[in-house]
C-alpha positions in Angstrom: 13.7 93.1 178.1 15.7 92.9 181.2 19.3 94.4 181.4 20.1 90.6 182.3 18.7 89.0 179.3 20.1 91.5 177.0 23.2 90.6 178.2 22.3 86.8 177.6 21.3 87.5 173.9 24.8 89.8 173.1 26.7 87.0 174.5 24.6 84.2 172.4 25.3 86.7 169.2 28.7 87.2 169.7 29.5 83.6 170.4 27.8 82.4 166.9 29.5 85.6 164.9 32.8 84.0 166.7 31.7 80.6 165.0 30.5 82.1 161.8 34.1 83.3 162.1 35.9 80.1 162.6 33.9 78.0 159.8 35.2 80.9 157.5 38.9 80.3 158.3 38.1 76.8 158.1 36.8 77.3 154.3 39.8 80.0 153.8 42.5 77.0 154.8 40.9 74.3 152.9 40.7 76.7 149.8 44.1 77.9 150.2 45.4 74.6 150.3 43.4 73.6 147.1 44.7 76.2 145.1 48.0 75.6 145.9 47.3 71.8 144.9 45.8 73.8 141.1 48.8 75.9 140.9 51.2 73.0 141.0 49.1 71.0 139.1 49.4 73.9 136.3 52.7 74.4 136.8 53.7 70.9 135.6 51.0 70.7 132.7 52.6 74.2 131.6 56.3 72.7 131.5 54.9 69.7 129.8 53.3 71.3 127.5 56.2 74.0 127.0 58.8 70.8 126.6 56.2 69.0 124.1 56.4 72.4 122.0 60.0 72.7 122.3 60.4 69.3 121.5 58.3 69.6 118.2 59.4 73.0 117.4 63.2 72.0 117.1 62.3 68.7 115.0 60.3 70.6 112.6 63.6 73.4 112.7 65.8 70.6 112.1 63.6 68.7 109.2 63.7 72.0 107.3 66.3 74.0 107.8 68.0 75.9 105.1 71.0 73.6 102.9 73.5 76.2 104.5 72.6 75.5 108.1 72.3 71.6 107.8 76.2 71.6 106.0 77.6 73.8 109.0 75.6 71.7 111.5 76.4 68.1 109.8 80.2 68.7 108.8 82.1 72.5 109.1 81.7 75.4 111.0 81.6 78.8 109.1 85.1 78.9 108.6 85.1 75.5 107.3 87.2 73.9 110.0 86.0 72.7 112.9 84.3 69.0 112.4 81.3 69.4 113.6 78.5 66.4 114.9 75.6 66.4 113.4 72.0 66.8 115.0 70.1 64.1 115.7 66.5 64.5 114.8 64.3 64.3 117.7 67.4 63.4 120.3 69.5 65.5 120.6 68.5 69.2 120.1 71.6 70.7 121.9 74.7 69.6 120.4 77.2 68.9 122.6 80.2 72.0 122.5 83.3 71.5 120.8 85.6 74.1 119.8 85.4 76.8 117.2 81.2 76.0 117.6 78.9 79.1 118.0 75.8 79.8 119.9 74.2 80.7 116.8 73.9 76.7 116.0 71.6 76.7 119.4 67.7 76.6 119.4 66.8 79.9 119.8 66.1 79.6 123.9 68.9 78.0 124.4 71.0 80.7 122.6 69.5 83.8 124.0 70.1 82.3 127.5 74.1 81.4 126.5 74.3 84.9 125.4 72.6 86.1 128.2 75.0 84.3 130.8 77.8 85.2 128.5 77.5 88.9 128.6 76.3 89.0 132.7 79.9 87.4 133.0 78.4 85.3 136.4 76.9 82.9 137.6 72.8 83.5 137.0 69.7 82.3 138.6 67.3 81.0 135.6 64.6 83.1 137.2 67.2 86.4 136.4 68.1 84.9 132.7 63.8 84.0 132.5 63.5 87.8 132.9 66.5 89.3 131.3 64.6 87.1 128.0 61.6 89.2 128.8 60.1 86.1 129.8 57.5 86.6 132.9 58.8 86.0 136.3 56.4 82.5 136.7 57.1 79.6 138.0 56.4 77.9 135.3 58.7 79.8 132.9 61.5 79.3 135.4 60.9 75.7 136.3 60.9 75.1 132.1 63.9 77.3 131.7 65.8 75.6 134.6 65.6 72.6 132.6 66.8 74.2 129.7 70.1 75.3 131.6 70.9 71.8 133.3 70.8 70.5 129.7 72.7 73.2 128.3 75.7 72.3 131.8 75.1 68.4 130.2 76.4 69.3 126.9 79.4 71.3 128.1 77.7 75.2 127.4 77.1 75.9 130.4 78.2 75.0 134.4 76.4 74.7 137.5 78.2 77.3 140.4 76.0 75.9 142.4 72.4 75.2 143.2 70.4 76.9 140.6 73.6 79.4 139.8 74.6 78.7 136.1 77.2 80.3 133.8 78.7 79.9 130.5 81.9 77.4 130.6 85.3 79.3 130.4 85.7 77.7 126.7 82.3 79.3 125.5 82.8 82.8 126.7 86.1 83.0 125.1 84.7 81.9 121.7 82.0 84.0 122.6 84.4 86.8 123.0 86.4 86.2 119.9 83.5 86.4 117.8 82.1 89.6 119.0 85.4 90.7 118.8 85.5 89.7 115.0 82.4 91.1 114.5 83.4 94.2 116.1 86.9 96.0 114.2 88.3 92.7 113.5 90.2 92.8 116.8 90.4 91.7 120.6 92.2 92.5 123.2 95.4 91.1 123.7 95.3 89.7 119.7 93.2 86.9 121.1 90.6 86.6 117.9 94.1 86.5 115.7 95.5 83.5 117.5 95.4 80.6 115.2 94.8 78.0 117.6 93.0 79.6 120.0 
């Protein structure tokens, strides 16, 4: 083989590795844009899915929960003061806040992230409360979560700062406040949990 047509063949091997090359990235871009169609397709099954359970889970709460919790929730709060409006099954699953009402009467995610806003003292990203839940950081979680919070502003728990920035209302966190201060000695600062009206 002449020094010419070894030349020939490099060049003919190189040029097809260079195409080998380009059908890859080819196959690499069409899969990467694929998966990125599965991921968002399992995103929104997983918040369906998590909203269907949620959904389900609170009406079955609701349908049996203890005499005790059904009288505080349909008429007093636990001093026996505060009127109080009762939960509508399969509705309403957040009730909308009124004074003296505790967080305790939330479903459980929706408490945990009241109390979790409550005690940051800020405004929160729901991917920050997702994780401060021990939730994993997933799109999914946060996207469901998200949700969870805008309904939570809609009943007057919670505010929007601004996009995707949510905190407890000034209202809550002082009830908040009073309580743990009850809880506590009996006390808070400035005699605030020994006001009667508030």
């Amino acid at each position: 083989m002449t020094v010419g047509s070894l030349l020939e063949e490099l060049a003919r091997r190189e040029a097809m590795a260079r195409q080998r090359i380009e059908e890859i990235r080819e196959q690499i871009a069409a899969l990467a844009s694929q998966l990125e169609d599965e991921q968002d397709r399992l995103s929104r099954l997983t918040i369906t899915r998590e909203t269907v359970e949620e959904i389900l889970g609170e009406a079955a709460a609701l349908a049996g929960e203890p005499v005790e919790t059904a009288e505080i929730a349909g008429g007093v709060d636990a001093a026996g003061a505060v009127p109080i409006r009762p939960p509508v099954l399969g509705v309403v699953t957040v009730p909308p806040w009124q004074p003296g009402m505790k967080a305790a009467m939330l479903p459980l995610a929706y408490r945990d992230a009241v109390e979790i806003m409550a005690d940051a003292g800020r405004a929160m990203r729901a991917g920050q409360i997702a994780v401060a839940m021990g939730l994993p950081d997933e799109a999914a979680k946060r996207e469901g979560l998200r949700s969870k919070l805008k309904r939570l502003a809609e009943r007057g728990w919670a505010q929007e700062e601004g996009p995707g920035l949510f905190m407890v209302t000034e209202p809550v966190a002082r009830e908040m406040a009073r309580e743990a201060a009850s809880q506590g000695d009996g006390k808070s600062p400035g005699g605030i949990a020994s006001s009667p009206g508030g």
